[in-house]
N, C-alpha and C positions, 0 to 999 in steps of 0.2 A: 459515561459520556459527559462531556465538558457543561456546564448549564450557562457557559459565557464562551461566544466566540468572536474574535476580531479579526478573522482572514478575509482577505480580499484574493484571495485565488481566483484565475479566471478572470477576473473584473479589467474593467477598462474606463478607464476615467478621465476628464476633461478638467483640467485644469487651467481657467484665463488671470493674465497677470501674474505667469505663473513662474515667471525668469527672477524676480525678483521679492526680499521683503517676507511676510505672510504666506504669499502664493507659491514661491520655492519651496521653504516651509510644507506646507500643505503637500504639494507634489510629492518629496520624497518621501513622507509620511505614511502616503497613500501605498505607495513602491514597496517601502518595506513592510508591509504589511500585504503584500502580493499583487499589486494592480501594477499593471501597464497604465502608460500616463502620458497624453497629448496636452502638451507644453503650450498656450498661447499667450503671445504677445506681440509688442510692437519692434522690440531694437534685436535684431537675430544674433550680435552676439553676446547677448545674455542669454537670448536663449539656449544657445549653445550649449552656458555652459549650465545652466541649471537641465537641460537633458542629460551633459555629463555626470552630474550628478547623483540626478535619478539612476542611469544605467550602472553607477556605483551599486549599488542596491543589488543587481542583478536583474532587473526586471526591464521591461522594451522602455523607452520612449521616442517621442518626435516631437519635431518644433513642428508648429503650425504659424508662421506670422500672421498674426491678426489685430484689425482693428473694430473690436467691437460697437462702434459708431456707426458701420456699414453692415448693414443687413446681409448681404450678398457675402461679406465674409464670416461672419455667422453662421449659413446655411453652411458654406465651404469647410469650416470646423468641422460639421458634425461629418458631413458626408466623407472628408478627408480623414477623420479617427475609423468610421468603419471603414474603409477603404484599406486602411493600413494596417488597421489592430482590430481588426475583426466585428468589433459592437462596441455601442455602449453604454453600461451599466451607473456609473457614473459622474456628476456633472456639479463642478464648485465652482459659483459665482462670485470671484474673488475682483478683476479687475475695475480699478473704481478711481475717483479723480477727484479732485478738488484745487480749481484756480486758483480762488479767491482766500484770501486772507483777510476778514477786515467785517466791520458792521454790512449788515443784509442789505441795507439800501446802498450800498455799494457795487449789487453784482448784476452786473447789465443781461441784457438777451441772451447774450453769445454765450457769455459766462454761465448763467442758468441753463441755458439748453444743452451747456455742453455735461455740465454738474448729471443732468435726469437723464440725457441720452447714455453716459455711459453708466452711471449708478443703479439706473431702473428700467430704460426702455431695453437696453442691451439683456440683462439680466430675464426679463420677459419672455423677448424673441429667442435668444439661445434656448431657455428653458424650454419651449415650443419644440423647439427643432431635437432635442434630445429627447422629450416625450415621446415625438414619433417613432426614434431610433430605437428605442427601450422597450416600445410595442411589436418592436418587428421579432425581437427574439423571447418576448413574452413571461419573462421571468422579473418583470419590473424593474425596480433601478430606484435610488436616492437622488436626491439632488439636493445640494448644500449652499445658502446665500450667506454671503459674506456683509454682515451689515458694520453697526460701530454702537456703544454706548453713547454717540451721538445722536440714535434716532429715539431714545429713550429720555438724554438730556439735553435740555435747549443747549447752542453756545452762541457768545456774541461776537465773535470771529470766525465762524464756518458755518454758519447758518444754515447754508443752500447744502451743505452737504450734510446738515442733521434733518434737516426736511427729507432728502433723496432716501438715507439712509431706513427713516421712518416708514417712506414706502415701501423701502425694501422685506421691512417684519412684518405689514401687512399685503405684501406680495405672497411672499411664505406662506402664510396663512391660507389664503385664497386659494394659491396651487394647493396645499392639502390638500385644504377640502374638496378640490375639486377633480384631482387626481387619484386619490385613493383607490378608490374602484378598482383604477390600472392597477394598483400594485407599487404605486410610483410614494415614496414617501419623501418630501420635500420639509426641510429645517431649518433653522439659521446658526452660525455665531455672531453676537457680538463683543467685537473687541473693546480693551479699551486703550487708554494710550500705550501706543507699542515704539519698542525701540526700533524704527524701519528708515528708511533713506525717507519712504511719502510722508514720514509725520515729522520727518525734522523740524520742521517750524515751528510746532508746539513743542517737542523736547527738548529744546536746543534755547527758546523761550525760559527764564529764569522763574519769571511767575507765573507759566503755565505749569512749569515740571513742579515746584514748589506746592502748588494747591493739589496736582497730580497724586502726589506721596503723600500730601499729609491728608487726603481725604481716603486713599484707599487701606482697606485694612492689614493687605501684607504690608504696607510703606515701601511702595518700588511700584516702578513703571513695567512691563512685560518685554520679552524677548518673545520673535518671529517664532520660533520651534514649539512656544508653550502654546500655538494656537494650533499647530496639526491633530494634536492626539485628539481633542474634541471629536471635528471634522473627521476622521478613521471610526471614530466610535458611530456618530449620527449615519457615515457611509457605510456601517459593516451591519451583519447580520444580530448585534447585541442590541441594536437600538432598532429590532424589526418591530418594535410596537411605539415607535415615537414617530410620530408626524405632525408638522405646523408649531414646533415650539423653537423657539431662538433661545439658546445658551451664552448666557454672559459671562465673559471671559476678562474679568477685568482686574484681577487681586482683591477683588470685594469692594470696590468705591460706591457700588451705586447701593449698597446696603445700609 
């Protein structure tokens, strides 16, 4: 018998922000490694085509349009993936946002509420609502947050979103510990700068990318695909003894 396994047979998993970047990434990841996979996001046709994607693979999926700002379509996620794809085992908390570009006392009400609502309150409430789901069929479930090596390192242009992010590893933590019991084991990744349409500002930035490379040990920024395999490992049965810890995914900068 194998003393490592990475199937996702059976499973059913939720992937938000998941049309595009990281989250597509993640999705088909998921797929080939045998999950069915509910696609969430906002613009349907990306979603599209990242369900085409996935069903590339062979495995089910569905778009679910959502906007994780609204509660109500959060609860409709989850109840919408059992509806469809039978349970769910599970649940990557990938979609996330960042306005503002620029020093902290820069980023008004709007701007902060919107950074926490989708970064951490969103990530909270879904996680809530797939607990329940995961209880119903009794065999536990994973659940995977999506942070940044921003909630680790200050920056002085995204502040609101190294703050959000930070919550997010001690979200992780907290669900652990406090899930267990279920059977539910809850993780993180964080990334670090990645080559994605959401980070173009700092890629694209000469002295952002410049201090990028030369502080990380590979000397290169990352590509959306090197952050799935993580994510399959922390959701599959080889990491059944890991819970509450965040994997940094960064080419080694923060080392």
């Amino acid at each position: 018998m194998s003393v490592t396994n990475f199937s996702l047979e059976g499973k059913v998993a939720i992937v938000t922000g998941g049309s595009r970047g990281i989250g597509r990434s993640i999705a088909i990841g998921l797929a080939e490694h045998g999950a069915d996979v509910a696609i969430a996001a906002r613009k349907p046709e990306a979603l599209a085509e990242a369900v085409g994607a996935v069903e590339a693979t062979g495995r089910r999926a569905i778009a679910v349009p959502t906007n994780v700002r609204r509660m109500d379509e959060l609860r409709s996620l989850v109840d919408e993936t059992r509806s469809r794809l039978g349970r769910v085992d599970i649940l990557v908390n990938n979609a996330g946002t960042n306005p503002v570009y620029g020093p902290v006392q820069d980023i008004d009400e709007r701007a902060w509420d919107n950074i926490m609502n989708t970064n951490v309150k969103a990530a909270h409430f879904l996680s809530n609502h797939a607990r329940e789901a995961m209880l119903e069929h009794g065999e536990g479930g994973s659940i995977v947050n999506v942070s940044s090596v921003g909630g680790y390192r200050a920056s002085d242009v995204i502040g609101g979103y190294s703050v959000s992010k930070a919550a997010l590893i001690m979200l992780t933590q907290v669900q652990a510990k406090t899930w267990g019991a279920d059977g539910i084991r809850v993780n993180c990744i964080a990334p670090g700068l990645i080559k994605t349409e959401f980070a173009r500002a700092l890629w694209e930035d000469e002295r952002t990318l410049r201090g990028a490379v030369a502080d990380a040990a590979l000397r290169r920024i990352g590509e959306p695909d090197e952050m799935a395999g993580a994510v399959v490992y922390l959701a599959g049965p080889s990491a059944s003894f890991v819970t509450g810890q965040t994997l940094v995914l960064d080419g080694g900068r923060l080392v």
